[in-house]
Biopython code that builds the backbone (N, CA, C, O; Angstrom):
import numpy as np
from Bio.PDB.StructureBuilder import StructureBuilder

atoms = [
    (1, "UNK", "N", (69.115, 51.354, -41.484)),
    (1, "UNK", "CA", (70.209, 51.181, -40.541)),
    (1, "UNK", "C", (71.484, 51.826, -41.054)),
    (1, "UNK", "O", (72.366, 51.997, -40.212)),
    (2, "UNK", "N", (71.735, 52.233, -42.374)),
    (2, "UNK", "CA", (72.936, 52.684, -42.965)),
    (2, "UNK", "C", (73.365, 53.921, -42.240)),
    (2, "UNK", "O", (74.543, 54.216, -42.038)),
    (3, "UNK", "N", (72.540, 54.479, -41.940)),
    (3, "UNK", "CA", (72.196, 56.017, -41.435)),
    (3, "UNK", "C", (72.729, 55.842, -39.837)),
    (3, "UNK", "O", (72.617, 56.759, -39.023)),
    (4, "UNK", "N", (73.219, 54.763, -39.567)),
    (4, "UNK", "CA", (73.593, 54.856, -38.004)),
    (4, "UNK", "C", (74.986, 54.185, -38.579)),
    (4, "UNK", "O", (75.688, 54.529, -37.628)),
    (5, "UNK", "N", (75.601, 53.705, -39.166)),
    (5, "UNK", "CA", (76.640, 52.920, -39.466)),
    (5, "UNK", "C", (77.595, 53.078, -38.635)),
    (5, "UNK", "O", (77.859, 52.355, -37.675)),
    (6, "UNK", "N", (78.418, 54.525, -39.166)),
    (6, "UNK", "CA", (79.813, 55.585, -38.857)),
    (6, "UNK", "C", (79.188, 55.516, -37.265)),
    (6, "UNK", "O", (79.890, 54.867, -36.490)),
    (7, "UNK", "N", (78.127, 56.029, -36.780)),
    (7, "UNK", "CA", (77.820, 56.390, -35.205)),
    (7, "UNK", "C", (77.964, 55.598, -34.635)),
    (7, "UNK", "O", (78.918, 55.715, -33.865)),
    (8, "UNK", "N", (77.270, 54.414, -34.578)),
    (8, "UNK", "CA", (77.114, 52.985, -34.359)),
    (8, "UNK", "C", (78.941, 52.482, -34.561)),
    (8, "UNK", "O", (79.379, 51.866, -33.590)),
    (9, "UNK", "N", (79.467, 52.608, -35.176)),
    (9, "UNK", "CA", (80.542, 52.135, -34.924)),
    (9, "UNK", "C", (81.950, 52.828, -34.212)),
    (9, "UNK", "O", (82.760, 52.106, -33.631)),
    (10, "UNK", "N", (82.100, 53.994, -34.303)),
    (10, "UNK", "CA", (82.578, 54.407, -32.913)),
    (10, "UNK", "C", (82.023, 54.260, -31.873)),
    (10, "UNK", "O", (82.855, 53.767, -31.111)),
    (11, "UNK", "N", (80.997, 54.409, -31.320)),
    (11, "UNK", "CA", (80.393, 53.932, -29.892)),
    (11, "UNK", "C", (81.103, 52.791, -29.961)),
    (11, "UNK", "O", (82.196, 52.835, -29.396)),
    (12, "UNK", "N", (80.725, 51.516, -30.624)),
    (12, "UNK", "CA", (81.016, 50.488, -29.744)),
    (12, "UNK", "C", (82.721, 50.214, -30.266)),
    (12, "UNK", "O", (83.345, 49.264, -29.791)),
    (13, "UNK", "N", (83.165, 50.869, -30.973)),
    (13, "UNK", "CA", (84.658, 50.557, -30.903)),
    (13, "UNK", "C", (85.104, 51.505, -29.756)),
    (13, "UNK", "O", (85.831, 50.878, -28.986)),
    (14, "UNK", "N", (84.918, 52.854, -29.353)),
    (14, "UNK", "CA", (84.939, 53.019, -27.984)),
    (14, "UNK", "C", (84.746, 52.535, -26.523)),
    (14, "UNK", "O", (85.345, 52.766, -25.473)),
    (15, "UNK", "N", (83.447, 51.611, -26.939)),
    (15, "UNK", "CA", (83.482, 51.126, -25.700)),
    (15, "UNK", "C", (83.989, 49.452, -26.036)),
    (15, "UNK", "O", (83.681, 48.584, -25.220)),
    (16, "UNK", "N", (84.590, 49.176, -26.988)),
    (16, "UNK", "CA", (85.494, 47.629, -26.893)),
    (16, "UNK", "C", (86.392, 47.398, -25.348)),
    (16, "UNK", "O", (86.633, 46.336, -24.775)),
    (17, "UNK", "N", (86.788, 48.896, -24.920)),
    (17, "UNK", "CA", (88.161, 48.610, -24.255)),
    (17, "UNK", "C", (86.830, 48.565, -22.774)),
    (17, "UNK", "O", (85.763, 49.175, -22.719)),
    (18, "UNK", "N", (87.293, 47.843, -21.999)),
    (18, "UNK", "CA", (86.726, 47.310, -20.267)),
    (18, "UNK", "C", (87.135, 48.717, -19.712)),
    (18, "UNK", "O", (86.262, 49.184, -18.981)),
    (19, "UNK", "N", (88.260, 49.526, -19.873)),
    (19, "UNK", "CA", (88.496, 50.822, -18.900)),
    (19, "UNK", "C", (87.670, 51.772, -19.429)),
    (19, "UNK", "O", (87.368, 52.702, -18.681)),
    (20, "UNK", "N", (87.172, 51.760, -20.690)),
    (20, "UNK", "CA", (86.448, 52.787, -21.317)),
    (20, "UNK", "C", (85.220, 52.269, -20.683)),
    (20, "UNK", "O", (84.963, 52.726, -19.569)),
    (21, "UNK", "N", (84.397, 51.376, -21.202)),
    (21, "UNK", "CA", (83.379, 50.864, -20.271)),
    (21, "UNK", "C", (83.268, 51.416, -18.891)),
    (21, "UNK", "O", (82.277, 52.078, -18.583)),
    (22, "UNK", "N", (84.028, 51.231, -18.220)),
    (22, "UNK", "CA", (84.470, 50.884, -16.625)),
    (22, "UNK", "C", (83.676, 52.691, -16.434)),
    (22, "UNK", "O", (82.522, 52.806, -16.020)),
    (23, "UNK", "N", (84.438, 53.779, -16.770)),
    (23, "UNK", "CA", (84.307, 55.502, -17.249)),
    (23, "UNK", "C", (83.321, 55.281, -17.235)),
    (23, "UNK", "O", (82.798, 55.403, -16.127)),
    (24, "UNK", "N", (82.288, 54.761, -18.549)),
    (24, "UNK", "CA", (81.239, 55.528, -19.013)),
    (24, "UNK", "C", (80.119, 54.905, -17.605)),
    (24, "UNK", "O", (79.357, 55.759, -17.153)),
    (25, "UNK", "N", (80.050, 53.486, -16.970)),
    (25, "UNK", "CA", (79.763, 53.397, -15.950)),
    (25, "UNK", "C", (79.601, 54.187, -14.849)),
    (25, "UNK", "O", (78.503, 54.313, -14.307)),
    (26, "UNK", "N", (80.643, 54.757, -14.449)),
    (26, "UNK", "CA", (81.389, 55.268, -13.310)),
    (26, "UNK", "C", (80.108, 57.089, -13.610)),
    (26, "UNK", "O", (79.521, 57.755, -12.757)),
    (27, "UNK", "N", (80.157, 57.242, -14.916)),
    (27, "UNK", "CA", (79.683, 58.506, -15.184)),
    (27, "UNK", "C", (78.443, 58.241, -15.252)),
    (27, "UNK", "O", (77.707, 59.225, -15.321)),
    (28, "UNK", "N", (77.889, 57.073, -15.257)),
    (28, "UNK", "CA", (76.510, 57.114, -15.208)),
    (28, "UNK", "C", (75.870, 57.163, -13.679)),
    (28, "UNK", "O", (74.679, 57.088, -13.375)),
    (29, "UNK", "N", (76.626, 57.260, -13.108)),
    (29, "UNK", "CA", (76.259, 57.831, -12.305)),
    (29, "UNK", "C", (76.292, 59.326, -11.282)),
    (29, "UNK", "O", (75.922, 59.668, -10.159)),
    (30, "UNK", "N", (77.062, 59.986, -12.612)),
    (30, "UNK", "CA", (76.842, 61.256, -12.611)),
    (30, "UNK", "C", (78.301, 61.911, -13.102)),
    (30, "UNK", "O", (79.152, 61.135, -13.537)),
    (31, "UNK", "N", (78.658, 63.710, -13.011)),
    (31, "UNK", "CA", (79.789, 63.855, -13.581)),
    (31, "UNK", "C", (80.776, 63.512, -12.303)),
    (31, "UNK", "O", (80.400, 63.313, -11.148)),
    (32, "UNK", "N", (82.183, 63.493, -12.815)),
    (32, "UNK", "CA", (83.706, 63.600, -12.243)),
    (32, "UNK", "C", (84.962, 63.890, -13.050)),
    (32, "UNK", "O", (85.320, 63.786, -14.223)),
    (33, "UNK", "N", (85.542, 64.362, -11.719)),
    (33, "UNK", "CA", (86.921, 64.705, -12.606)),
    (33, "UNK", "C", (87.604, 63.739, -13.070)),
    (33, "UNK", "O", (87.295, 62.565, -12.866)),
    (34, "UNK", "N", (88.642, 64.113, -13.769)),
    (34, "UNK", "CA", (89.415, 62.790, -14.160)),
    (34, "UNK", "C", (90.216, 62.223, -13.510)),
    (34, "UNK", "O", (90.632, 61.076, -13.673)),
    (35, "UNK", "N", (90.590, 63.218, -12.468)),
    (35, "UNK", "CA", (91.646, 62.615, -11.286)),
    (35, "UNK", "C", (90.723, 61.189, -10.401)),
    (35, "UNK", "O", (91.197, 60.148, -9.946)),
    (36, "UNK", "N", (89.673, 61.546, -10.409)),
    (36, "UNK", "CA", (88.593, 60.592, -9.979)),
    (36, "UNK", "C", (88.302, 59.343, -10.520)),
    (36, "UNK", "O", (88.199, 58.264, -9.937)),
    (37, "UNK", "N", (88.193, 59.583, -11.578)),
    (37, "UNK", "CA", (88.084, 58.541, -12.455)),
    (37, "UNK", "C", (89.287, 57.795, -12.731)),
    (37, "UNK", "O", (89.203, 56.641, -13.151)),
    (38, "UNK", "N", (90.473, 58.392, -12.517)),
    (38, "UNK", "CA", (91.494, 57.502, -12.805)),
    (38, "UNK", "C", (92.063, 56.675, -11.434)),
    (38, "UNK", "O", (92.703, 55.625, -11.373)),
    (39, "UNK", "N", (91.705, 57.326, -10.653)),
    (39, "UNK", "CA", (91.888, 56.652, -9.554)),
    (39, "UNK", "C", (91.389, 55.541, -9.520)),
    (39, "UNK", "O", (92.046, 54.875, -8.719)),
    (40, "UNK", "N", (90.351, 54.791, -10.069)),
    (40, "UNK", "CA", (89.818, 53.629, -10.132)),
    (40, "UNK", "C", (90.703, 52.096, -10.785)),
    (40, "UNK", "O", (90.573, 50.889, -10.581)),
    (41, "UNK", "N", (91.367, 52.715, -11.409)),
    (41, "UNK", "CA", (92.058, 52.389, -12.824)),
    (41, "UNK", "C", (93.681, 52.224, -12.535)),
    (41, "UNK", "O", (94.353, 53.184, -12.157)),
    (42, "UNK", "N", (94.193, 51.019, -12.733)),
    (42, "UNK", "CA", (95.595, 50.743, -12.352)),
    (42, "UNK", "C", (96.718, 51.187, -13.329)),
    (42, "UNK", "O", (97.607, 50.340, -13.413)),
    (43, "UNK", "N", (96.901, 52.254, -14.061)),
    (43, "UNK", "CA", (97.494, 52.929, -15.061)),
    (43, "UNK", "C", (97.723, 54.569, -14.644)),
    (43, "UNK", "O", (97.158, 55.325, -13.854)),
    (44, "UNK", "N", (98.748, 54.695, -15.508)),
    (44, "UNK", "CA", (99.320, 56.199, -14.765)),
    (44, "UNK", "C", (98.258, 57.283, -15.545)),
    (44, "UNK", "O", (97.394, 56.921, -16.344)),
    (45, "UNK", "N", (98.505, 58.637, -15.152)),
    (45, "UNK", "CA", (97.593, 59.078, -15.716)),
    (45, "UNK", "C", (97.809, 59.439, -17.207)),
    (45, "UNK", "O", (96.724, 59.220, -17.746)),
    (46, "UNK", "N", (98.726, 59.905, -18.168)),
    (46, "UNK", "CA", (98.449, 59.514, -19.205)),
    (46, "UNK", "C", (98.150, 58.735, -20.079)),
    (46, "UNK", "O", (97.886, 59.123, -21.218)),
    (47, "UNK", "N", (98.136, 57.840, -19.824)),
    (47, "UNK", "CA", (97.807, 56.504, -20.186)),
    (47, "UNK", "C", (96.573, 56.282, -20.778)),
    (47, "UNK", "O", (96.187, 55.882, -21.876)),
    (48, "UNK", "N", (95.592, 56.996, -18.791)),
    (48, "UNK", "CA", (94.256, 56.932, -18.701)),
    (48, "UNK", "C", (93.921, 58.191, -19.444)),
    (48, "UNK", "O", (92.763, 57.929, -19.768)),
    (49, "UNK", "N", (94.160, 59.349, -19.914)),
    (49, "UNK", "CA", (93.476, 60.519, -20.800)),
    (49, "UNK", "C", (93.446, 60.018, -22.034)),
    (49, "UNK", "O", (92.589, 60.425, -22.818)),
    (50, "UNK", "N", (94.380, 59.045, -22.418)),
    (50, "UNK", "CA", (94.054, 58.542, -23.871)),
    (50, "UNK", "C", (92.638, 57.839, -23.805)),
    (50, "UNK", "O", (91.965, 58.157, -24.786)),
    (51, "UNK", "N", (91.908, 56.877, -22.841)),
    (51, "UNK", "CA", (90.878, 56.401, -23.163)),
    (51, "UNK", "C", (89.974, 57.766, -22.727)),
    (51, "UNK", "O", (88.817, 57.803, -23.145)),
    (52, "UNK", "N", (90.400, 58.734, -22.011)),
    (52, "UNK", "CA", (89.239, 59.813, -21.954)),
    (52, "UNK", "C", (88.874, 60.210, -23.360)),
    (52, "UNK", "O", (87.730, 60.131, -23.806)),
    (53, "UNK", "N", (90.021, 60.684, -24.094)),
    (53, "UNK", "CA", (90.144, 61.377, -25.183)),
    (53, "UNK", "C", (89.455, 60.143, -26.033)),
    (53, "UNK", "O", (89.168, 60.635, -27.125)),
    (54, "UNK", "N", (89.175, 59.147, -26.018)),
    (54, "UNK", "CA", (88.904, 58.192, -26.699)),
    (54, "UNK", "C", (87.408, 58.509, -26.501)),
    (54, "UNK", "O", (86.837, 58.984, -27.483)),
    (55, "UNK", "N", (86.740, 58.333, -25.460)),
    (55, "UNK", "CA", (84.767, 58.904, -25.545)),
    (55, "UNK", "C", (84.925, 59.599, -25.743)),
    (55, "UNK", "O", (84.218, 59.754, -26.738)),
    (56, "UNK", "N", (85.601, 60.745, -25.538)),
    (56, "UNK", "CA", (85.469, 62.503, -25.921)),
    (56, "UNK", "C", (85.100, 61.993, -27.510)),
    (56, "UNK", "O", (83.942, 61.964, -27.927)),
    (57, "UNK", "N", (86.077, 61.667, -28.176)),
    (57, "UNK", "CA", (86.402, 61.523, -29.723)),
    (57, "UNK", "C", (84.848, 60.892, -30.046)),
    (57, "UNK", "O", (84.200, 61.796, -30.575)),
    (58, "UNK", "N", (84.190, 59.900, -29.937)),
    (58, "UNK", "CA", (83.490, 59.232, -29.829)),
    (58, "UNK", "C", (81.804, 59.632, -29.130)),
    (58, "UNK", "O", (80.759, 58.997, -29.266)),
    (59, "UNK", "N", (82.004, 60.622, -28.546)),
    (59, "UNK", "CA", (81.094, 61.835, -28.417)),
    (59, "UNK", "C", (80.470, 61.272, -27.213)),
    (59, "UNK", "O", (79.371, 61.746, -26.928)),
    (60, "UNK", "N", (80.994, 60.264, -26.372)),
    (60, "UNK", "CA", (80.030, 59.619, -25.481)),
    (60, "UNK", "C", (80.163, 60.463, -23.940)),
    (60, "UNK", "O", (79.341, 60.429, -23.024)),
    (61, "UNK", "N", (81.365, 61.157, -23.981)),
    (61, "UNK", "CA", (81.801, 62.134, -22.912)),
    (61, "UNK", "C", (81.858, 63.540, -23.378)),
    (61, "UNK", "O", (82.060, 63.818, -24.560)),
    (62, "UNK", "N", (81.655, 64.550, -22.322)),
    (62, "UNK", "CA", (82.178, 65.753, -22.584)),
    (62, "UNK", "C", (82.763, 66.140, -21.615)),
    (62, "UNK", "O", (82.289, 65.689, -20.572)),
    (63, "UNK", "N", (83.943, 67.057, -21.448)),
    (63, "UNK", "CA", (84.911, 67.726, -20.432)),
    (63, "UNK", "C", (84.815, 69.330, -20.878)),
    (63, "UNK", "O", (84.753, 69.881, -21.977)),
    (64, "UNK", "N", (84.828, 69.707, -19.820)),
    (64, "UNK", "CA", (85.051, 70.869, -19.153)),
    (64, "UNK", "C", (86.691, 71.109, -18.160)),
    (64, "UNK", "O", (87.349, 70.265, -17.552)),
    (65, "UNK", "N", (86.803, 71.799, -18.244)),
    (65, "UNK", "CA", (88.160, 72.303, -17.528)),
    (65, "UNK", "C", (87.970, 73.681, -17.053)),
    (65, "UNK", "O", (87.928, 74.692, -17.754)),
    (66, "UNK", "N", (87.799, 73.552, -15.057)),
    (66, "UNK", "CA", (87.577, 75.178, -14.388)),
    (66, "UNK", "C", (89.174, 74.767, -13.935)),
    (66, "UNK", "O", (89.735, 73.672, -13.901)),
    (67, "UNK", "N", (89.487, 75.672, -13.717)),
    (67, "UNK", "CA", (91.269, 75.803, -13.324)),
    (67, "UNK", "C", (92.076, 74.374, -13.965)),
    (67, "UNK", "O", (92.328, 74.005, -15.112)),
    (68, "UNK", "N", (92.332, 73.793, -12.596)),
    (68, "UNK", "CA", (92.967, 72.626, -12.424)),
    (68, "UNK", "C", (92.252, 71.613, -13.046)),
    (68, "UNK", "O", (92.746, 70.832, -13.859)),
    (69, "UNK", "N", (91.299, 71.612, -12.742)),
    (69, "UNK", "CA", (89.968, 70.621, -12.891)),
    (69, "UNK", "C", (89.172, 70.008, -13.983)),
    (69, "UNK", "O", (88.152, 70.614, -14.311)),
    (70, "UNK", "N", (89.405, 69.143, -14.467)),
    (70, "UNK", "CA", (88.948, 68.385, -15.919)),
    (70, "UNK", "C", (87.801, 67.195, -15.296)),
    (70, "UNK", "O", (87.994, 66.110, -14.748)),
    (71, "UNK", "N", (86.265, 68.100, -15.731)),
    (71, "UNK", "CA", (85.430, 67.068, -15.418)),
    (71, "UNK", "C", (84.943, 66.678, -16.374)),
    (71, "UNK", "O", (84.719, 67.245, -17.444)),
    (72, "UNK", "N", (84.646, 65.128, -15.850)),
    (72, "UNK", "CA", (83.669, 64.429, -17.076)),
    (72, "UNK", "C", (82.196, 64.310, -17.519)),
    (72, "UNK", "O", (82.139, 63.532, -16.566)),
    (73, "UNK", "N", (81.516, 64.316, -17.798)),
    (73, "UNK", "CA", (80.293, 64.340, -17.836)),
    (73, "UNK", "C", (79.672, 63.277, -19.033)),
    (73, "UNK", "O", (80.037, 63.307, -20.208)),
    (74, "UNK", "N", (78.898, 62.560, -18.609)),
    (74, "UNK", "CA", (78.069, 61.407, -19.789)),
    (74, "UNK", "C", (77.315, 62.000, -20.811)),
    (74, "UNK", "O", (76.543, 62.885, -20.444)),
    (75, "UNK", "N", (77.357, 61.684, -22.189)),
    (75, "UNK", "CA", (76.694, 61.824, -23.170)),
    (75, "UNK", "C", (75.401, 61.056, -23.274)),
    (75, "UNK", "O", (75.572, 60.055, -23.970)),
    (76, "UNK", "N", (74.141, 61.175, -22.817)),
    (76, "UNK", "CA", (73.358, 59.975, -22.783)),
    (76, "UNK", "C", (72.594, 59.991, -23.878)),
    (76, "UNK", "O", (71.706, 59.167, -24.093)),
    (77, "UNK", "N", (72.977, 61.175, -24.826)),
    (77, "UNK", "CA", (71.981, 60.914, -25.854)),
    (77, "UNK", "C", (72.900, 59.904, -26.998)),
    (77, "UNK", "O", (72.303, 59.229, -27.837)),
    (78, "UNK", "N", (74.424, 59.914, -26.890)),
    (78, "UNK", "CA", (74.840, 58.880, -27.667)),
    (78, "UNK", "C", (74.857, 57.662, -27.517)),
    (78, "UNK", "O", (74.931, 56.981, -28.540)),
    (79, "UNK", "N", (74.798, 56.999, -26.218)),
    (79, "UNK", "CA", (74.069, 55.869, -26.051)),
    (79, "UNK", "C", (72.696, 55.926, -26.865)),
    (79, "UNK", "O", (72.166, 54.940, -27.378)),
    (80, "UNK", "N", (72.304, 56.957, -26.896)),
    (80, "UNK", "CA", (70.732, 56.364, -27.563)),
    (80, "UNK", "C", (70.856, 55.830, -29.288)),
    (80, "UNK", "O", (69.932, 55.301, -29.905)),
    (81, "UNK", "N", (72.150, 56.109, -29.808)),
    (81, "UNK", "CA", (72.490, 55.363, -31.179)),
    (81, "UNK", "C", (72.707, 53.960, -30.882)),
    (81, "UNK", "O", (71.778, 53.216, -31.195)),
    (82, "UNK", "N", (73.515, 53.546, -30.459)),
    (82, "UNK", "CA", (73.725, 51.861, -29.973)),
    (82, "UNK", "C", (72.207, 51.640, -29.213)),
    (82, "UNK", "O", (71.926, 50.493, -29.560)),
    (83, "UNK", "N", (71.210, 52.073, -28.458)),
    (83, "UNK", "CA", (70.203, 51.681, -27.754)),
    (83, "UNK", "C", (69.400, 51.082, -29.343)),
    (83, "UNK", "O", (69.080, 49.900, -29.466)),
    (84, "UNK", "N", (69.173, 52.113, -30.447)),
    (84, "UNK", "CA", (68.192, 52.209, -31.443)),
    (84, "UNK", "C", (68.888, 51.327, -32.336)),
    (84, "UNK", "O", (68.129, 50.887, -33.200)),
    (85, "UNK", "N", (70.138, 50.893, -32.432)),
    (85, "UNK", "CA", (70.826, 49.212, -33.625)),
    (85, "UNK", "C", (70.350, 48.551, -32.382)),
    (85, "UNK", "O", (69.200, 48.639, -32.813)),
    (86, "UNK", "N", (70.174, 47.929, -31.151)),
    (86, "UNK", "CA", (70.375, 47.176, -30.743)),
    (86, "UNK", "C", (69.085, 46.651, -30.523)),
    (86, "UNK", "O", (68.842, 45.542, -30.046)),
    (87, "UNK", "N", (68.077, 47.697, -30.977)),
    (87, "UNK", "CA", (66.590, 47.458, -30.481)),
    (87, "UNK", "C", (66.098, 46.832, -31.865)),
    (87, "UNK", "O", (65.134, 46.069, -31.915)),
    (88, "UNK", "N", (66.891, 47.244, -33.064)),
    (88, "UNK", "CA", (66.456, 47.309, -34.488)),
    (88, "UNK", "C", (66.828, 45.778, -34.637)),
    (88, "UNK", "O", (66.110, 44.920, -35.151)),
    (89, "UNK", "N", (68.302, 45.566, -33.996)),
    (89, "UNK", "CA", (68.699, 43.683, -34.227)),
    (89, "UNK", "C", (67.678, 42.703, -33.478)),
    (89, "UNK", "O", (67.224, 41.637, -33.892)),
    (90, "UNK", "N", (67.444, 43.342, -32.285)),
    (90, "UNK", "CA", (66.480, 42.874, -31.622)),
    (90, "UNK", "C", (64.718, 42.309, -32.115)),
    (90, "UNK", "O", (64.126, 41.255, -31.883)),
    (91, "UNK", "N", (64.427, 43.184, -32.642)),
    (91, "UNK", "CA", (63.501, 42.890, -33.510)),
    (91, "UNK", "C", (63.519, 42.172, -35.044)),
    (91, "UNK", "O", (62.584, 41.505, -35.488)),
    (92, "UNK", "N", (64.739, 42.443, -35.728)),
    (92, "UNK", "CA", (65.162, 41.298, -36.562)),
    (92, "UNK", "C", (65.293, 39.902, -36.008)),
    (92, "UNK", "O", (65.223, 39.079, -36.921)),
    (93, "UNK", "N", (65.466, 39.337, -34.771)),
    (93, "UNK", "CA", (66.043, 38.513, -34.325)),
    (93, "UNK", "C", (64.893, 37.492, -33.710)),
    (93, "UNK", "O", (65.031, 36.269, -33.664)),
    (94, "UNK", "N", (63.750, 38.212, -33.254)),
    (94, "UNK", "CA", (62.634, 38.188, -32.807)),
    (94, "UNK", "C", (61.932, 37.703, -33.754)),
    (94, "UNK", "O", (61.167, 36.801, -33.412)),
    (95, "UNK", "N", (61.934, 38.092, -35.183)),
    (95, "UNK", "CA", (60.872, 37.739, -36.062)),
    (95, "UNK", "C", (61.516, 36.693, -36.657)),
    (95, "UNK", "O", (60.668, 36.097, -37.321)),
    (96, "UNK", "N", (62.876, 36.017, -36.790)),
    (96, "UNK", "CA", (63.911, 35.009, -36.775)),
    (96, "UNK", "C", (63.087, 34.024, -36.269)),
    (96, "UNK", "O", (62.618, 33.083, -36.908)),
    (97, "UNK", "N", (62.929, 34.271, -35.109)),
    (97, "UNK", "CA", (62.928, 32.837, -33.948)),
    (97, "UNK", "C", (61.599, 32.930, -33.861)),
    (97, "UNK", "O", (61.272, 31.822, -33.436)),
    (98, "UNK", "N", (60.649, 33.556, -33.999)),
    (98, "UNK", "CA", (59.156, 33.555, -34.548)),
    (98, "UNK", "C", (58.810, 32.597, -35.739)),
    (98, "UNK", "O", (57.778, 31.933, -35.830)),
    (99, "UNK", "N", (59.661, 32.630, -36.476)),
    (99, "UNK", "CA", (59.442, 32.358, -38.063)),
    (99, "UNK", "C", (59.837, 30.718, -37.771)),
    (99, "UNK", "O", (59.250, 29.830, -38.390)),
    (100, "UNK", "N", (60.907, 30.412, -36.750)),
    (100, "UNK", "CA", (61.550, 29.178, -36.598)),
    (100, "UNK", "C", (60.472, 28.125, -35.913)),
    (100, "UNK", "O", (60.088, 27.046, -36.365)),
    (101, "UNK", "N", (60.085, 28.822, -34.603)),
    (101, "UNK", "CA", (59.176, 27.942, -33.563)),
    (101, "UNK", "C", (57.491, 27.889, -34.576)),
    (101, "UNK", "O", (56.535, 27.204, -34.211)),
    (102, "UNK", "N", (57.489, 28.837, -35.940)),
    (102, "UNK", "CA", (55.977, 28.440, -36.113)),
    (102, "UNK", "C", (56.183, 27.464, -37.045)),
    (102, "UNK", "O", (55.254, 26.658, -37.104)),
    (103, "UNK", "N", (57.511, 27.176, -38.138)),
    (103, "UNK", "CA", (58.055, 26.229, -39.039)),
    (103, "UNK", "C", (58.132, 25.122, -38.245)),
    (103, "UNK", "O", (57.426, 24.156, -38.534)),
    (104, "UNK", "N", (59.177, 25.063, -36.879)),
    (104, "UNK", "CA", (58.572, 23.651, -35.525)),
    (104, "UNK", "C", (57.587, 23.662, -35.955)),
    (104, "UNK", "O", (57.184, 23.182, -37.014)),
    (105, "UNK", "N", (57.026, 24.272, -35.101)),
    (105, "UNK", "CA", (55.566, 23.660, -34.505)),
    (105, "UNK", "C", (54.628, 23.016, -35.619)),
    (105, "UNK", "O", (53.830, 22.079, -35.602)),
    (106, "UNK", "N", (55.004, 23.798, -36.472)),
    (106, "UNK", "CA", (54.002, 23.573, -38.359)),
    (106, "UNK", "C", (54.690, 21.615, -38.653)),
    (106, "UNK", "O", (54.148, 20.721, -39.303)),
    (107, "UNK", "N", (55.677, 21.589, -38.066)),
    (107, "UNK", "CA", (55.880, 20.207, -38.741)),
    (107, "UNK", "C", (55.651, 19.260, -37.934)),
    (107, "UNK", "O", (55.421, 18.114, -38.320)),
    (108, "UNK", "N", (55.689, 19.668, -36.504)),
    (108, "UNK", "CA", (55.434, 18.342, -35.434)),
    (108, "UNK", "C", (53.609, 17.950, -35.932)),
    (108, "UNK", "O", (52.949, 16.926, -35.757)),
    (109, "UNK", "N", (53.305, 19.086, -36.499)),
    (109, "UNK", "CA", (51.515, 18.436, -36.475)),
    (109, "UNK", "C", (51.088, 19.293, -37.487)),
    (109, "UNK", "O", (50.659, 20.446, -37.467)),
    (110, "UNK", "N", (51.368, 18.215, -38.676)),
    (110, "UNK", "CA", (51.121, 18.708, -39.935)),
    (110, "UNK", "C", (49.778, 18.642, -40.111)),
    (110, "UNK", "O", (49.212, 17.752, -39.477)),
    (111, "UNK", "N", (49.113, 19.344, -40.801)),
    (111, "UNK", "CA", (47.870, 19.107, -41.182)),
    (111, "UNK", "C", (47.090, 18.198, -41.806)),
    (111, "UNK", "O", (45.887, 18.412, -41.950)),
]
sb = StructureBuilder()
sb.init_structure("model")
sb.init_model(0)
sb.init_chain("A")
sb.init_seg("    ")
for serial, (resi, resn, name, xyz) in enumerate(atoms, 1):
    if name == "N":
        sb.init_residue(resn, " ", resi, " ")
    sb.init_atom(name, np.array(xyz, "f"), 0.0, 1.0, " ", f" {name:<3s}", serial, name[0])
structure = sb.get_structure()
């Protein structure tokens, strides 16, 4: 797990904030500009490029800029770092409560 540490922890300190969340949502269901995306969002627009610049940083977004136009687009393979700790705790957690209900069960009807 050491080997995901640094990755694993920008993702989810990126996505701590609910407006960053709110984005990477919004993009999962495909790309948009940012004028789009901020429109959702009760903050002016610089405000809102700091949490852009915040997944950008965090690798969970990428932007493009044709003229005017700053679109967003989802990173879905960096979700797949938080998917692979969360599957890894998951299975630590599993063999936890495995280990617990057979220690129960081992004492309600001891041998």
């Amino acid at each position: 797990m050491a080997k995901y540490s640094p990755e694993v922890d920008d993702v989810f300190l990126a996505l701590a904030d609910p407006t960053r969340r709110g984005v990477v949502r919004q993009l999962g269901r495909g790309p948009a500009s940012v004028g789009d995306l901020a429109g959702a969002f009760p903050m002016t627009l610089p405000s809102f490029l700091k949490h852009v610049r915040a997944l950008e940083s965090a690798g969970l977004i990428h932007t493009t800029k044709a003229g005017r136009v700053r679109t967003c687009v989802l990173n879905r393979e960096r979700l797949a770092v938080v998917q692979d700790w969360l599957a890894e705790q998951h299975s630590i957690w599993q063999q936890r409560t495995d280990r617990l209900e057979q220690f129960v069960t081992d004492e309600e009807h001891p041998s």
